[in-house]
Biotite code that builds the C-alpha atoms (Angstrom):
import biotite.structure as struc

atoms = struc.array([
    struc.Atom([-147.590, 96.221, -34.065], chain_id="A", res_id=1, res_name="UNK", atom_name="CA", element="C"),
    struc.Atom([-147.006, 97.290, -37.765], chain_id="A", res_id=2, res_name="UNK", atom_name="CA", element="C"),
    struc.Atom([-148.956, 95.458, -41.122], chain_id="A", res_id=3, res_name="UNK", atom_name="CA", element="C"),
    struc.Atom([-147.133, 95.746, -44.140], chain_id="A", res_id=4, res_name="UNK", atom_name="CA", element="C"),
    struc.Atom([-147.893, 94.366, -47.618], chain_id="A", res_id=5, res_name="UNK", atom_name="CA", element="C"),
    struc.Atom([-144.841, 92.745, -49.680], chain_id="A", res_id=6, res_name="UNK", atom_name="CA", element="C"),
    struc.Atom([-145.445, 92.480, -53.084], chain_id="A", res_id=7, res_name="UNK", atom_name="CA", element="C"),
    struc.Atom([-143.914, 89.836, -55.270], chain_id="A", res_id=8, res_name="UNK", atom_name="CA", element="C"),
    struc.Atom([-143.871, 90.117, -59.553], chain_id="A", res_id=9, res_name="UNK", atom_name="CA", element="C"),
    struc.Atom([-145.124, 86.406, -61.236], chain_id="A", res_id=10, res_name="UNK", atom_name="CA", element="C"),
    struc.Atom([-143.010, 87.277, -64.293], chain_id="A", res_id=11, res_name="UNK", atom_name="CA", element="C"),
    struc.Atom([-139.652, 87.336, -61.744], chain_id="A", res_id=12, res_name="UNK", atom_name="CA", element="C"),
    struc.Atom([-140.754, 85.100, -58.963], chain_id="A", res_id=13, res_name="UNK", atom_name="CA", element="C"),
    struc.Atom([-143.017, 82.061, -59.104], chain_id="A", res_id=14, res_name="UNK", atom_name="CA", element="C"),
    struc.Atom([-144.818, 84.017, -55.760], chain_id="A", res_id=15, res_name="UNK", atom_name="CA", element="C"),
    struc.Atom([-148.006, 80.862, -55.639], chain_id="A", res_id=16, res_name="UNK", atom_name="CA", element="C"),
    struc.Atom([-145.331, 77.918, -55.467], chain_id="A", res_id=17, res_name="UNK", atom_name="CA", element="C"),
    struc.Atom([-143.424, 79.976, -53.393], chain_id="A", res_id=18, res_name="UNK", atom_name="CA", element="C"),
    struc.Atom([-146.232, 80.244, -51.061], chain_id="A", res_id=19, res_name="UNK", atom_name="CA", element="C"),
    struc.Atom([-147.432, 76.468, -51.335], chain_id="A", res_id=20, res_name="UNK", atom_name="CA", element="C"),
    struc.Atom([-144.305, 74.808, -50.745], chain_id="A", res_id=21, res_name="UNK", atom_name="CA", element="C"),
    struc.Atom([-142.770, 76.829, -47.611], chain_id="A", res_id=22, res_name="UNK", atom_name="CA", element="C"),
    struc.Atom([-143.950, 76.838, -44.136], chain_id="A", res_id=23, res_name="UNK", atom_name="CA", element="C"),
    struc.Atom([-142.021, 79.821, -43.500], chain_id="A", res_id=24, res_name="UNK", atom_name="CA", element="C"),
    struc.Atom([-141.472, 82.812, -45.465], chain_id="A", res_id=25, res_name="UNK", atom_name="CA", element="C"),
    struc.Atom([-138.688, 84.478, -46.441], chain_id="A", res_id=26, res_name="UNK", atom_name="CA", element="C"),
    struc.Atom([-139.038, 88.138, -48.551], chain_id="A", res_id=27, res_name="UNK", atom_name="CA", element="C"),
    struc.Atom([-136.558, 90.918, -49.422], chain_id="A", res_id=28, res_name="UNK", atom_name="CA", element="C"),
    struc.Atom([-136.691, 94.165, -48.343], chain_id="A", res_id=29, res_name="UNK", atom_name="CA", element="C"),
    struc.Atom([-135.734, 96.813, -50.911], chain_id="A", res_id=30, res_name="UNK", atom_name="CA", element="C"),
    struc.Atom([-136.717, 99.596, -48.798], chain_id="A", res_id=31, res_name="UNK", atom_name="CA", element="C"),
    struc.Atom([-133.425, 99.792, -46.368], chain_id="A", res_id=32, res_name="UNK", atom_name="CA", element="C"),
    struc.Atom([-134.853, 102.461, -44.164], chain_id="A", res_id=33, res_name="UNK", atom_name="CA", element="C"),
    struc.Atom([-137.604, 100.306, -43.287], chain_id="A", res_id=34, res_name="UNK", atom_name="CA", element="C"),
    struc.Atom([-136.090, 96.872, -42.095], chain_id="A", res_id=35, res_name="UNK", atom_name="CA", element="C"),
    struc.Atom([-135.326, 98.183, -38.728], chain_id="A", res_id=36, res_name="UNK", atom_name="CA", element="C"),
    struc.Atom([-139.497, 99.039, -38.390], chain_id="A", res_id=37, res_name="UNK", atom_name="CA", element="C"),
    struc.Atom([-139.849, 95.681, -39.355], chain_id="A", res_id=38, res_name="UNK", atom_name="CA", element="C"),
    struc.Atom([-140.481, 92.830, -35.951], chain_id="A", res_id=39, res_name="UNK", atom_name="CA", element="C"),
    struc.Atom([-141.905, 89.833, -35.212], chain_id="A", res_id=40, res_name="UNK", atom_name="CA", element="C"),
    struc.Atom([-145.099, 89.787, -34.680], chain_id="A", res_id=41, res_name="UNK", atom_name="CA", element="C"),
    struc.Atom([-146.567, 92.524, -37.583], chain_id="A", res_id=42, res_name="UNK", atom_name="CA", element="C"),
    struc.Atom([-149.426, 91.453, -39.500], chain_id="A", res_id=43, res_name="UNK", atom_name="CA", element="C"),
    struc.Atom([-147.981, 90.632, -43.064], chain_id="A", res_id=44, res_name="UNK", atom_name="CA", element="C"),
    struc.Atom([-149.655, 90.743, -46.426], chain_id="A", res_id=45, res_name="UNK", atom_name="CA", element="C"),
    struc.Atom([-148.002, 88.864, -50.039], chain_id="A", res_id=46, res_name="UNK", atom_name="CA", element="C"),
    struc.Atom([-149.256, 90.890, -52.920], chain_id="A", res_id=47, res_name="UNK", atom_name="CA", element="C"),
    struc.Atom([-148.870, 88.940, -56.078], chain_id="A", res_id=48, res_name="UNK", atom_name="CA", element="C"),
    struc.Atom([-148.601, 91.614, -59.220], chain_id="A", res_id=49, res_name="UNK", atom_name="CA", element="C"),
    struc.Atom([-150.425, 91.221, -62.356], chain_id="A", res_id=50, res_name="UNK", atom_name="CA", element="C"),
    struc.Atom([-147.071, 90.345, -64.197], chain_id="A", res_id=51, res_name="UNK", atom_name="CA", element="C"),
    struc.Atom([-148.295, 89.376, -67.320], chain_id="A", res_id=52, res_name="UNK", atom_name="CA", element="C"),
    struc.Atom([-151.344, 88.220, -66.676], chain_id="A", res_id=53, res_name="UNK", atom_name="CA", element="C"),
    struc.Atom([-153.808, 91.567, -66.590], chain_id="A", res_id=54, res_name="UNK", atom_name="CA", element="C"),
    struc.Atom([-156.570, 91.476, -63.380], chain_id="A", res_id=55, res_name="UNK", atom_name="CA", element="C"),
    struc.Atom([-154.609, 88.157, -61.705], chain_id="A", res_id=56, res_name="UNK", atom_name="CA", element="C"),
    struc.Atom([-152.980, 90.224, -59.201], chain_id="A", res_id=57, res_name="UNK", atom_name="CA", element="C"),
    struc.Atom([-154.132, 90.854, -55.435], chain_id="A", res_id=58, res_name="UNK", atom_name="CA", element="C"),
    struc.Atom([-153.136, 90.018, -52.048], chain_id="A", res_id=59, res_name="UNK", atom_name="CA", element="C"),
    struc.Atom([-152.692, 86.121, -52.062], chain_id="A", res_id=60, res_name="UNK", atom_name="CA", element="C"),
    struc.Atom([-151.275, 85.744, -47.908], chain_id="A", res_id=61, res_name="UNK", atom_name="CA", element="C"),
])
């Protein structure tokens, strides 16, 4: 079993309504060469950026 933190940018994605109003999430992967490392199963972290609002960011799910 893998973790692996996604991180999602407020200013480009509403990330906490995102989050609120879906029972199951769906996320991009950007990083090809990973997707096939991905499985069901891994623990999974949502990091929410700063965007433009300096110390709001963290790991939110």
């Amino acid at each position: 079993m893998n973790t692996w933190i996604f991180q999602g940018n407020p200013t480009k994605f509403n990330v906490d309504d995102y989050l609120l109003e879906n029972d199951y999430i769906w996320w991009s992967i950007r990083q090809e060469h990973l997707v096939s490392d991905i499985n069901l199963g891994d623990e999974v972290f949502i990091w929410r950026s700063d965007g433009a609002n300096k110390g709001s960011g963290g790991a939110v799910a």
